[in-house]
VMD Tcl script that builds the backbone (N, CA, C; Angstrom):
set m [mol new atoms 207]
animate dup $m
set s [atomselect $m all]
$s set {name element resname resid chain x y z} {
  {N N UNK 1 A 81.275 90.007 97.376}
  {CA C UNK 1 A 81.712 91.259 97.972}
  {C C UNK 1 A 81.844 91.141 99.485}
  {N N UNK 2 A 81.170 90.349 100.013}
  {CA C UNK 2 A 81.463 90.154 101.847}
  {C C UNK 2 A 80.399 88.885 101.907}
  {N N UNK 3 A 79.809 88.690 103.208}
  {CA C UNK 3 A 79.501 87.455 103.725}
  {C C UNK 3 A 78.290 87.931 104.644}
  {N N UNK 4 A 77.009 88.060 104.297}
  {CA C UNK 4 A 75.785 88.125 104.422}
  {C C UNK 4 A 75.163 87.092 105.217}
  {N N UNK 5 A 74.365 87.679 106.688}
  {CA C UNK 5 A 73.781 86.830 107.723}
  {C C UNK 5 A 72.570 87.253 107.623}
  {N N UNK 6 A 71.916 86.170 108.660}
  {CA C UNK 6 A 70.654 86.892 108.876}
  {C C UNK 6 A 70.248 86.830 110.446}
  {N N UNK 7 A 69.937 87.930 111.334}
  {CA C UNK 7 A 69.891 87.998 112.524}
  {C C UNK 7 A 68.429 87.318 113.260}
  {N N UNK 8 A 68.945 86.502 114.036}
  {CA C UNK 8 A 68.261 85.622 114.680}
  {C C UNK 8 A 66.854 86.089 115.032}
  {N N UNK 9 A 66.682 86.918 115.780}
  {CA C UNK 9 A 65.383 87.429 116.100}
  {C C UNK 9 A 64.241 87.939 114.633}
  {N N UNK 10 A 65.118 89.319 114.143}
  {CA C UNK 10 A 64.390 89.938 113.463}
  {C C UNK 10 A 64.529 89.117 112.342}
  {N N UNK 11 A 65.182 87.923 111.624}
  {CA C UNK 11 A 65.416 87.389 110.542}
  {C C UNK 11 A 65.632 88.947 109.503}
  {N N UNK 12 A 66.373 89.992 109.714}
  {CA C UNK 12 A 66.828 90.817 108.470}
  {C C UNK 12 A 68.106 90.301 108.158}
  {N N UNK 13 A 68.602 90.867 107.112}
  {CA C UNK 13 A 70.129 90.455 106.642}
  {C C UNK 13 A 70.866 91.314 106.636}
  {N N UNK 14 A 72.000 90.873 106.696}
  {CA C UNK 14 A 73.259 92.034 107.670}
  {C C UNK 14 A 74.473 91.478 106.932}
  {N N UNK 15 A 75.291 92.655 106.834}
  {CA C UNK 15 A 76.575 92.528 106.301}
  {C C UNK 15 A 77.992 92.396 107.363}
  {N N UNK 16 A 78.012 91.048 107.142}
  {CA C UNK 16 A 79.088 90.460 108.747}
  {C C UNK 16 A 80.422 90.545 108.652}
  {N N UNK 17 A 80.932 90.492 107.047}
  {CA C UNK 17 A 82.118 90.603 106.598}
  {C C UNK 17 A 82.487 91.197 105.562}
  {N N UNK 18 A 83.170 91.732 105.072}
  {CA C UNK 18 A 83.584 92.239 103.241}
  {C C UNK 18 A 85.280 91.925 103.363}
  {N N UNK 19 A 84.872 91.115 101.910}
  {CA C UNK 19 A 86.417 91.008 101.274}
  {C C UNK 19 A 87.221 92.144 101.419}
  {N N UNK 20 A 88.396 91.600 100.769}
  {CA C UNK 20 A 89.140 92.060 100.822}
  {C C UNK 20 A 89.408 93.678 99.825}
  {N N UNK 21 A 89.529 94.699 99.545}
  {CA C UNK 21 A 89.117 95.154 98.361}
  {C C UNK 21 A 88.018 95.902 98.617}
  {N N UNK 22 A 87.095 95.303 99.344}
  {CA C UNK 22 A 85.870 96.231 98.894}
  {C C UNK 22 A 85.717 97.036 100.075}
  {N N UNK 23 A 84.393 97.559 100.068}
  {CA C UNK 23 A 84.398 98.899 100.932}
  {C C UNK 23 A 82.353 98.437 101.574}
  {N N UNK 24 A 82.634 98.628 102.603}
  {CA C UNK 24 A 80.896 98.314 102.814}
  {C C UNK 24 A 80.200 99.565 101.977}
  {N N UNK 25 A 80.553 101.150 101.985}
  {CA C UNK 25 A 79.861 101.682 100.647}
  {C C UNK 25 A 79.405 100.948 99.507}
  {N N UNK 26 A 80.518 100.460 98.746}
  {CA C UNK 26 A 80.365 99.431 97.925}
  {C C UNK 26 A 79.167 98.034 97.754}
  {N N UNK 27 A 79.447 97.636 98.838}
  {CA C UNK 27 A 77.827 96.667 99.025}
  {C C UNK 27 A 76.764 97.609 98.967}
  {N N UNK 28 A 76.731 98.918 99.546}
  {CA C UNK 28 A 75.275 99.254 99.925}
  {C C UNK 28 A 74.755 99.640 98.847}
  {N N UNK 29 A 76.036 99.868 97.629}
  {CA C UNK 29 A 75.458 100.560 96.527}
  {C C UNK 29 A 74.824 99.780 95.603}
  {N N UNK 30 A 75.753 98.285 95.813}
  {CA C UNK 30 A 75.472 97.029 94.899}
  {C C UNK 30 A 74.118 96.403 95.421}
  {N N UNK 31 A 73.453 96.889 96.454}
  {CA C UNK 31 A 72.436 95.900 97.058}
  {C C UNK 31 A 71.184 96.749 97.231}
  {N N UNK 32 A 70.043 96.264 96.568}
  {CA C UNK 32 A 68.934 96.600 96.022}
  {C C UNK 32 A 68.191 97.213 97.032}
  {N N UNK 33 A 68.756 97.211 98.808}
  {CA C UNK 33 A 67.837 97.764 99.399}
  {C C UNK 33 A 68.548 98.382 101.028}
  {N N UNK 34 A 68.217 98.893 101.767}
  {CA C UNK 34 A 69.267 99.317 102.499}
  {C C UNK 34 A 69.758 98.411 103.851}
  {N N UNK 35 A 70.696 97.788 103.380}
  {CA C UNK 35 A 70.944 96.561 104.113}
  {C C UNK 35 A 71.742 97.465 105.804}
  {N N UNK 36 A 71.688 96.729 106.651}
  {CA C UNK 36 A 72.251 96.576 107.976}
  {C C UNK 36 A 73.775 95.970 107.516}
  {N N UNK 37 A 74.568 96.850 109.229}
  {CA C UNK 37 A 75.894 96.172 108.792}
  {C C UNK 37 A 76.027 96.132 110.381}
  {N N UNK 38 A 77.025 94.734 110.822}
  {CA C UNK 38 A 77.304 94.433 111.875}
  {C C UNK 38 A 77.729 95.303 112.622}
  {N N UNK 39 A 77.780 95.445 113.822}
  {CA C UNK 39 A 78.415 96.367 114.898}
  {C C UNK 39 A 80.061 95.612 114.824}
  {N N UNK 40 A 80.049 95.045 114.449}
  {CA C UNK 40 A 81.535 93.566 114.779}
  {C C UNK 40 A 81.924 93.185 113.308}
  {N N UNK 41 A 81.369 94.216 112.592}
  {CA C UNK 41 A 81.308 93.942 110.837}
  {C C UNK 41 A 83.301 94.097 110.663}
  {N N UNK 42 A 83.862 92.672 109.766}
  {CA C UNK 42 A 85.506 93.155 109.508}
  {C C UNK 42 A 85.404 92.460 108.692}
  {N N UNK 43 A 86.774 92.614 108.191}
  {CA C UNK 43 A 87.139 92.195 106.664}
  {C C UNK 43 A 87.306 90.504 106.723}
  {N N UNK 44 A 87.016 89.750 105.482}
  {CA C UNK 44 A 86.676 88.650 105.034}
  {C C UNK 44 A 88.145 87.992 105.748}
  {N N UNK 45 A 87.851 86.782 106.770}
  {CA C UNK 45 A 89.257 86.091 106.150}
  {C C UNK 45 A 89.653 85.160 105.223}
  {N N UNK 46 A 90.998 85.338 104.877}
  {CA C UNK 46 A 91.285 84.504 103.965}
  {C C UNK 46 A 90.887 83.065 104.447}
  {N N UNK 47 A 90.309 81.798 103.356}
  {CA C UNK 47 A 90.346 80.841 103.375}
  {C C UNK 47 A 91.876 80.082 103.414}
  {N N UNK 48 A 91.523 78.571 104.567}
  {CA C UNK 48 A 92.864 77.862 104.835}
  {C C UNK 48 A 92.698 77.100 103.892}
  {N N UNK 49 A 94.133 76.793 104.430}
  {CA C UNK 49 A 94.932 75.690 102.701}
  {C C UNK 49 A 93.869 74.249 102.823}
  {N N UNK 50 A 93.740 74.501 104.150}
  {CA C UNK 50 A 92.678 72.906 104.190}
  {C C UNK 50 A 91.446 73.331 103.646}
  {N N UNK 51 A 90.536 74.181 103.650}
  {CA C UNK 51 A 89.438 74.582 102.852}
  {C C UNK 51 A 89.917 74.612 101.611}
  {N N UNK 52 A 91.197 75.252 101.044}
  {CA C UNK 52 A 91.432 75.389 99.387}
  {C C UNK 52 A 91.294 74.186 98.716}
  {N N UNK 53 A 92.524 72.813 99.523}
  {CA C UNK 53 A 92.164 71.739 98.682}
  {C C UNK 53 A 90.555 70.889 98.743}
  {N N UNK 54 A 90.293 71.508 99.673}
  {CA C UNK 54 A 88.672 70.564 100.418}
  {C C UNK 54 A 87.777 71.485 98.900}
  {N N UNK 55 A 87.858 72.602 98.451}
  {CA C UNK 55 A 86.987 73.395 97.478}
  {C C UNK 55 A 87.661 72.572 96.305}
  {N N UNK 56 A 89.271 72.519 95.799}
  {CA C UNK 56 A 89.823 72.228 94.379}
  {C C UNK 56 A 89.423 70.015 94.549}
  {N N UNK 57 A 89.689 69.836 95.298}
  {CA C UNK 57 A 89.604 68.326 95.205}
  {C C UNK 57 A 88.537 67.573 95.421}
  {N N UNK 58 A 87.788 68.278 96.409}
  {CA C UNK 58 A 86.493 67.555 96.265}
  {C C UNK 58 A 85.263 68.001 95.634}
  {N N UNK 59 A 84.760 69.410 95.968}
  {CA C UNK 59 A 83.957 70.485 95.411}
  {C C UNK 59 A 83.682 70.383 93.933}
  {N N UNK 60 A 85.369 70.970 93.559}
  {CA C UNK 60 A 85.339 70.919 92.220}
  {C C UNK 60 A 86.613 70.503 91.641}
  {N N UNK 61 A 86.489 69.537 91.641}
  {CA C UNK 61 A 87.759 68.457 90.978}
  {C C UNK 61 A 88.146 68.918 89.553}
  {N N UNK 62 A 87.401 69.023 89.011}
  {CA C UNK 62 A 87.230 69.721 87.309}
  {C C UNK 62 A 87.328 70.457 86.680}
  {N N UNK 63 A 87.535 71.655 88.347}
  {CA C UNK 63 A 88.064 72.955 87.587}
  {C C UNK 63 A 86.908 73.760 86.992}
  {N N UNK 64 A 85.512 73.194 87.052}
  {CA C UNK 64 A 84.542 74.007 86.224}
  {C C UNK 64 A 83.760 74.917 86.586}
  {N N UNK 65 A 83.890 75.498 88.169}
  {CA C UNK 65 A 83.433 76.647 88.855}
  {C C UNK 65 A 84.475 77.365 89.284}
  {N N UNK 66 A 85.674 77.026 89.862}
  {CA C UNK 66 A 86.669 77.966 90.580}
  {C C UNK 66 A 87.867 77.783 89.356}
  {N N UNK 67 A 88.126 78.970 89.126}
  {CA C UNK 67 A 89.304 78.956 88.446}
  {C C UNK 67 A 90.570 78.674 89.642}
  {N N UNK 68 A 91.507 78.345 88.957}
  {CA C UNK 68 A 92.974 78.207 89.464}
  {C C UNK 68 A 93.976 79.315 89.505}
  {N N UNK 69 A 94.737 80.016 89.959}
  {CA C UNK 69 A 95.326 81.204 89.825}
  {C C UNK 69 A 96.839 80.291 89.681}
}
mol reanalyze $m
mol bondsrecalc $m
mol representation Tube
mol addrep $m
């Protein structure tokens, strides 16, 4: 649903990004406790074509965690 940090000092966890789609409501509802959200909190970016093949070719060559669209 987004991309979860944890802030240096206080070590709590904070919501730094959300996909695309979702709504930070959405996390707070999905998450068991009342999480923090960045002051600088934005939407997920898309992954580059060099991360896609670096995830399909090396990661997972096999296809047996990431599906293929």
């Amino acid at each position: 649903m987004g991309v979860f940090r944890f802030d240096e000092k206080t070590k709590e966890v904070f919501i730094d990004t959300y996909h695309p789609g979702v709504s930070i409501e959405q996390i707070k509802e999905n998450t068991g406790f009342d999480i923090k959200v960045s002051p600088y909190v934005k939407e997920t970016e898309p992954p580059t074509i060099e991360e896609i093949e670096l995830l399909r070719n090396e990661i997972d060559p096999k296809d047996e965690y990431i599906k293929r669209s």
